[in-house]
DRENTI-113557 format. One line per 10 residues: number of its first residue (from 1); their letters; for each residue x negated, y, z negated of C-alpha. Coordinates in nm, 3 decimals. Layout:
NUM = A = X:Y:Z ~ ... .
// end
This chain:
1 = XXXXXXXXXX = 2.018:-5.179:10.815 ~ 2.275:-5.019:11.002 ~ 2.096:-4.652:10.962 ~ 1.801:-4.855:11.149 ~ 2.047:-4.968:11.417 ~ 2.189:-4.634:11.433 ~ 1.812:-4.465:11.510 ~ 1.716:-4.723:11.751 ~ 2.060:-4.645:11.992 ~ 1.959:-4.292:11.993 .
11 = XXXXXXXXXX = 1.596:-4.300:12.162 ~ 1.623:-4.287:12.527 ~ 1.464:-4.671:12.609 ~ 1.577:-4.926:12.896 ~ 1.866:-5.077:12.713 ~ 1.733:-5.440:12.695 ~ 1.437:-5.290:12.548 ~ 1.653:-5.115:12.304 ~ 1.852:-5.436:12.221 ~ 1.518:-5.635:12.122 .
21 = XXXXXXXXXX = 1.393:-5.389:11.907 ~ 1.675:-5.363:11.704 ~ 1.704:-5.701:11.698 ~ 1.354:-5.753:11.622 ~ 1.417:-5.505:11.304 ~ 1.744:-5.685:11.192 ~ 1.530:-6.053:11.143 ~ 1.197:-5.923:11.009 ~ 1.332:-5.903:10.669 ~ 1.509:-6.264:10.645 .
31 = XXXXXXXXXX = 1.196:-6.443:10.809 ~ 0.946:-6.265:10.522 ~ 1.233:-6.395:10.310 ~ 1.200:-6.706:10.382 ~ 0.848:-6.749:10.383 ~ 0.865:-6.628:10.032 ~ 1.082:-6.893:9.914 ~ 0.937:-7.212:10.083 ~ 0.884:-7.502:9.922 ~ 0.483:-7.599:9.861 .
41 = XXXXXXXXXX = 0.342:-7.840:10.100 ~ 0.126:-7.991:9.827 ~ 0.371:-8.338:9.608 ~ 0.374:-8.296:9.279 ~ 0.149:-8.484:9.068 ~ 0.265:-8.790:8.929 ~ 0.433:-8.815:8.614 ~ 0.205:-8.991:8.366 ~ 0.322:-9.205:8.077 ~ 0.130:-9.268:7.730 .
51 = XXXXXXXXXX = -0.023:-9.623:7.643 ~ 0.022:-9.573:7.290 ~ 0.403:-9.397:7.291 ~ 0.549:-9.568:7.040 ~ 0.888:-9.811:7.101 ~ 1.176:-9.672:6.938 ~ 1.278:-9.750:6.626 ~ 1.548:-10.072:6.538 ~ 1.758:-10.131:6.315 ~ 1.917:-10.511:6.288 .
61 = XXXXXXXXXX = 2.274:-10.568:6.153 ~ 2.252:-10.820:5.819 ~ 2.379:-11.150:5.856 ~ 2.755:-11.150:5.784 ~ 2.623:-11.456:5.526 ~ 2.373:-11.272:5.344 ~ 2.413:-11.189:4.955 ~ 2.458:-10.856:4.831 ~ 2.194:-10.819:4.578 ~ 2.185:-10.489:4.314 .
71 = XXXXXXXXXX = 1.922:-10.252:4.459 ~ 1.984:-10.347:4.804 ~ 2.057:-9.998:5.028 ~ 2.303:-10.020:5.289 ~ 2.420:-9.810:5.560 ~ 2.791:-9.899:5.649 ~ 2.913:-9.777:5.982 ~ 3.250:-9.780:6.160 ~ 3.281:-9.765:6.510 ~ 3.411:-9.442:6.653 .
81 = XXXXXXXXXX = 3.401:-9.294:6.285 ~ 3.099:-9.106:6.258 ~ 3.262:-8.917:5.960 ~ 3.253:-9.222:5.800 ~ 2.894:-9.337:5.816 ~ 2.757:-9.423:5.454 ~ 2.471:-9.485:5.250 ~ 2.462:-9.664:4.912 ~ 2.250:-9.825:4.711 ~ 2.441:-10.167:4.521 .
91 = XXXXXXXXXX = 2.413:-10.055:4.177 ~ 2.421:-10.348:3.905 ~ 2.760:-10.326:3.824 ~ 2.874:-10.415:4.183 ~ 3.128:-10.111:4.241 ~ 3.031:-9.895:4.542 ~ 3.231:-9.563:4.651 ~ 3.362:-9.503:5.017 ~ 3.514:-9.284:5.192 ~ 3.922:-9.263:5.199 .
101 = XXXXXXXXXX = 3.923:-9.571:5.012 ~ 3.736:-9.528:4.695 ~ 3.539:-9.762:4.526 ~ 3.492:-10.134:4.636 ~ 3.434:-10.372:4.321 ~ 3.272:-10.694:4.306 ~ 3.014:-10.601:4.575 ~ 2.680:-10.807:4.373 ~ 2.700:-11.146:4.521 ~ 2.962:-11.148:4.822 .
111 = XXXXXXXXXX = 2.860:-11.136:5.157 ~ 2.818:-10.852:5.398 ~ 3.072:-10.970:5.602 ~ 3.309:-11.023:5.287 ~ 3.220:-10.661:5.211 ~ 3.307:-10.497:5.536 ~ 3.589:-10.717:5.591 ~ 3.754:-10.533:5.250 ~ 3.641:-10.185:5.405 ~ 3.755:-10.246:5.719 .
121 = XXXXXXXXXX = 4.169:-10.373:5.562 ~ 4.139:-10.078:5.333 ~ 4.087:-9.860:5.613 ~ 4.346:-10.009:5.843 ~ 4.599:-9.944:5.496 ~ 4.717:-9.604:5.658 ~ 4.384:-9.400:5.698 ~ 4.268:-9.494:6.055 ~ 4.453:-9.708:6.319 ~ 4.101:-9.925:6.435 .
131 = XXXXXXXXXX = 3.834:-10.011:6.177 ~ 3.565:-10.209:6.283 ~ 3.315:-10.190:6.007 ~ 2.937:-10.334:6.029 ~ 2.632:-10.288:5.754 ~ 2.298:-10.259:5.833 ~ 2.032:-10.347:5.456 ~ 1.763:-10.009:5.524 ~ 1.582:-10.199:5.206 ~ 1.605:-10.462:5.032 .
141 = XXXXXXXXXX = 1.609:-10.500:4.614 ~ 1.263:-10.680:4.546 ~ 1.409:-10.991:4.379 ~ 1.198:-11.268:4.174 ~ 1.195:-11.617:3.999 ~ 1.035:-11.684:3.675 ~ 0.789:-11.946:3.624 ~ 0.711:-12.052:3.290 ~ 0.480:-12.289:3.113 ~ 0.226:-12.506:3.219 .
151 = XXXXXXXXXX = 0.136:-12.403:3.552 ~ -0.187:-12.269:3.634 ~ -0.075:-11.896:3.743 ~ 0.281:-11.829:3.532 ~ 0.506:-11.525:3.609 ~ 0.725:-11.388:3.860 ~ 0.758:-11.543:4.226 ~ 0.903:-11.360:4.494 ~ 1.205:-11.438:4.666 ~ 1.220:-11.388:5.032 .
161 = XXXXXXXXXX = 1.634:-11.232:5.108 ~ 1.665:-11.469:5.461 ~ 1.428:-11.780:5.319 ~ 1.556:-12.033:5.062 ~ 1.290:-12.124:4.782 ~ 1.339:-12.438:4.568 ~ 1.188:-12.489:4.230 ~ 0.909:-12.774:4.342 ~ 0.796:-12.481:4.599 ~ 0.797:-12.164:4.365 .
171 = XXXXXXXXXX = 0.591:-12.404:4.109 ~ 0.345:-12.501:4.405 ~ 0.277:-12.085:4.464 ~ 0.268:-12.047:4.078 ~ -0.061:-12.260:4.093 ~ 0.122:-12.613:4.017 ~ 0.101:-12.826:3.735 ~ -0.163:-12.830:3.447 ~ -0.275:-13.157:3.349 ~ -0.093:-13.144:3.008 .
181 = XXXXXXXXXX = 0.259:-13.071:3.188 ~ 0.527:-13.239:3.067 ~ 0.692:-13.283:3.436 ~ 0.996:-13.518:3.358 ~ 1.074:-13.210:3.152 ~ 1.082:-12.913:3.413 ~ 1.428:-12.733:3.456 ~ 1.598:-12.452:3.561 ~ 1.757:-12.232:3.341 ~ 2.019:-11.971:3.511 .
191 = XXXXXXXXXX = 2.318:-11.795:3.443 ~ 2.616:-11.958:3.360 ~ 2.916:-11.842:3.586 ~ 3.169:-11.992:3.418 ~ 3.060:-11.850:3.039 ~ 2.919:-11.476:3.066 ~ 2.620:-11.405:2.869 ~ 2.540:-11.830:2.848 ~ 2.286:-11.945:3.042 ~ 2.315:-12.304:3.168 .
201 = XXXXXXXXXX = 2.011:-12.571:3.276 ~ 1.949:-12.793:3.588 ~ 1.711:-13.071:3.596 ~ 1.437:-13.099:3.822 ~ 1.362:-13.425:3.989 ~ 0.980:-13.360:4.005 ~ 0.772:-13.582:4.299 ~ 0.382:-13.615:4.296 ~ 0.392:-13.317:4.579 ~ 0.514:-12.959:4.509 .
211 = XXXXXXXXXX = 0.661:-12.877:4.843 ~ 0.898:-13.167:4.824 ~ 1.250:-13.116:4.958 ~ 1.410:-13.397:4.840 ~ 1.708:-13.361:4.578 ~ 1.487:-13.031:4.483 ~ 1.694:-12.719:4.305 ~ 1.715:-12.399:4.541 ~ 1.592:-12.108:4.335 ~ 1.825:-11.807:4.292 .
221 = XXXXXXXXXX = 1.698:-11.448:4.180 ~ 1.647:-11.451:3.800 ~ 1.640:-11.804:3.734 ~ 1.370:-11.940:3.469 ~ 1.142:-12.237:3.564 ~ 1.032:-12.366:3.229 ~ 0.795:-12.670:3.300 ~ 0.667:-12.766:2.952 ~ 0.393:-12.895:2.778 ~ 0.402:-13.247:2.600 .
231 = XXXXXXXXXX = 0.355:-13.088:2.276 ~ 0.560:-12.784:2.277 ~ 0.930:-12.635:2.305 ~ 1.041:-12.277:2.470 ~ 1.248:-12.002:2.334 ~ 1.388:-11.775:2.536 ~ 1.615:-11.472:2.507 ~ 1.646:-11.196:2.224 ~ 1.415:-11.318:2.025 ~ 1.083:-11.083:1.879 .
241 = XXXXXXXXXX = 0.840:-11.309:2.088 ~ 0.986:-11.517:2.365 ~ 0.760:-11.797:2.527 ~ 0.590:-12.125:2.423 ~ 0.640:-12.256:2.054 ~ 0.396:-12.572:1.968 ~ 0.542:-12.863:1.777 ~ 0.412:-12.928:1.452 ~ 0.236:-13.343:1.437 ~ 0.320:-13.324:1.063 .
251 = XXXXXXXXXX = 0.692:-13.189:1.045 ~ 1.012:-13.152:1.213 ~ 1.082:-12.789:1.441 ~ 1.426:-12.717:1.370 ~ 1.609:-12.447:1.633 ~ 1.590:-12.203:1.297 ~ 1.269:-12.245:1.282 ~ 1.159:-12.213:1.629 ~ 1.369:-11.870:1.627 ~ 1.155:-11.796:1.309 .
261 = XXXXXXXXXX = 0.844:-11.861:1.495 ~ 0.928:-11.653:1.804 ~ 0.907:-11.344:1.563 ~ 1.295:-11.385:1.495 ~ 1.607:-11.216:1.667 ~ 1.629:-10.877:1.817 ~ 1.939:-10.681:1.713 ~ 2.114:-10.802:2.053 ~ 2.098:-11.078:1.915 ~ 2.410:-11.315:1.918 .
271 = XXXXXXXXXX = 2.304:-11.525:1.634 ~ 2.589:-11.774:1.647 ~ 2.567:-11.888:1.945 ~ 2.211:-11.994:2.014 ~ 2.215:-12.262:2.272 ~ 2.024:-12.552:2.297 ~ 1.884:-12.710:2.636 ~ 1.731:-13.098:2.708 ~ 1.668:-13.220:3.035 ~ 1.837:-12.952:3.249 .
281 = XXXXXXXXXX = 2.161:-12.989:3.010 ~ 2.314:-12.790:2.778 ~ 2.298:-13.023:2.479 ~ 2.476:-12.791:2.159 ~ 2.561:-12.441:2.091 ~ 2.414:-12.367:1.726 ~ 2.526:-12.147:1.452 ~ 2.161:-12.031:1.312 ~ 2.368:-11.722:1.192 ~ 2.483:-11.968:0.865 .
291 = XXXXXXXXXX = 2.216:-12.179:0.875 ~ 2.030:-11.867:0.806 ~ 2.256:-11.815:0.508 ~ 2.253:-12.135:0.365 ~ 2.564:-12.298:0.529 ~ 2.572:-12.667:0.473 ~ 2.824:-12.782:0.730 ~ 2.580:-12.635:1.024 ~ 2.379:-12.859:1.141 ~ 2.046:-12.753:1.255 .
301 = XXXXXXXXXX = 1.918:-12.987:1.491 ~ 1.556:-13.098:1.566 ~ 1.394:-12.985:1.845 ~ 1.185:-13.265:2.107 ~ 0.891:-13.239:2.338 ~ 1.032:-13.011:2.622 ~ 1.346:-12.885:2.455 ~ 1.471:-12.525:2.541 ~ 1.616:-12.268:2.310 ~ 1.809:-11.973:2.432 .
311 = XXXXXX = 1.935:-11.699:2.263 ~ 2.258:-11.498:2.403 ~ 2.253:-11.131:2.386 ~ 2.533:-11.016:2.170 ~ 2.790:-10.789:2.396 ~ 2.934:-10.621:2.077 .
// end
């Protein structure tokens, strides 16, 4: 630019005409600039937005009440701790790993917010100064009741994680009664959480309607509903052939002989402590062990209409 300049001072023009040439030459380059660089006149379309985007995805906290059940998967987070974000699966024997702390025990059958309440104090235990732990269930275990007997569909019943199930209900969506029901007999059989491995019963107060809520037995995962038949007693457990066992209208059905005619014990057996269950109770504990080899002293009682006989798996 200043060669131009230069060039234009030495032709011999009227000075003004000199001075508006050269500045003519100095702004013809930054006006051609300019227009090169201007915005366009024309807005820019709109910008358009899908009908059918999909939402994004949520994920909801569980209840700080709901049971831990084996098979659930959980992601446990803690805030600020991204390092720390886990994913387990509750395996049956309630111990669960985690990191800095190791393993949490007991984990089948507390609540979430027991659970992250333990994280969250183990954490605080000289591994990070905040912890403020929260569990989200990805999926949870499938989880059933059984119903047994005389009902017109028998087998498993699903059991909703967030929606409590009695037994009057589950019977109702196994079909309901048969005619030949023995109703006053219907009971729950469950675990026994005082005694491992013994299973305990609880009467149900049957009405002439199935969904019934009054003085009916919530349902828990695993529980039996046996609702016999007039004529016939139940064995359960590790025996060959678990189910229905008809009475005899000639004889006596001792417990022996109902284990006989479920095809026997399995090898888990626990043979000497077969228990015996009338109206929702646990009536006697039976020794068919020595019955079975001619002991005297054990009594081997006769079984009634309704009657349930379980048999304990042997943990030796």
């Amino acid at each position: 630019m200043i060669a131009i300049v230069h060039q234009c001072m030495r032709r011999t023009l009227h000075p003004s005409v000199l001075f508006a040439v050269c500045v003519l030459f100095v702004l013809l380059p930054q006006v051609a600039a300019g227009e090169a660089t201007s915005p366009a006149t024309t807005p820019p379309a709109p910008a358009t937005t899908s009908s059918t985007a999909t939402p994004p995805s949520v994920t909801i906290a569980a209840p700080r009440d709901y049971t831990l059940y084996p098979g659930d998967l959980l992601k446990v987070e803690v805030f600020d701790h991204v390092d720390l974000t886990t994913t387990l699966r509750i395996p049956a024997n309630g111990i669960v790993p985690f990191p800095l702390i190791g393993e949490v025990t007991g984990v089948v059958g507390r609540s979430v917010g027991s659970f992250t309440n333990e994280v969250a104090k183990r954490l605080l235990e000289g591994f990070i100064r905040q912890a403020v732990v929260t569990a989200t269930v990805i999926e949870f275990s499938p989880r059933f009741v059984y119903v047994m007997g005389n009902v017109a569909k028998p087998g498993g019943v699903p059991l909703s994680p967030f929606i409590q199930l009695t037994a009057m209900q589950a019977i109702g969506q196994a079909g309901g009664f048969l005619e030949d029901a023995n109703r006053a007999g219907t009971q729950v059989i469950r675990d026994d959480p005082a005694i491992p491995g013994a299973k305990v019963g609880l009467a149900v107060p049957v009405t002439d309607k199935v969904d019934s809520l009054v003085g009916d037995v919530e349902v828990r995962p695993n529980d039996i509903i046996i609702v016999p038949r007039l004529d016939r007693v139940y064995i359960i457990g590790h025996v060959g052939k678990p189910g229905a066992v008809n009475l005899p209208s000639q004889e006596v059905l001792t417990v022996s002989k109902a284990v006989s005619l479920a095809g026997g014990f399995t090898q888990y057996a626990k043979q000497g402590d077969v228990q015996l269950m009338r109206s929702g109770k646990r009536v006697q504990v039976v020794d068919v062990r020595a019955i079975l080899t001619g002991d005297a002293k054990v009594q081997d009682p006769v079984l009634e209409p309704g009657d349930t006989v379980f048999v304990p798996e042997s943990r030796f």
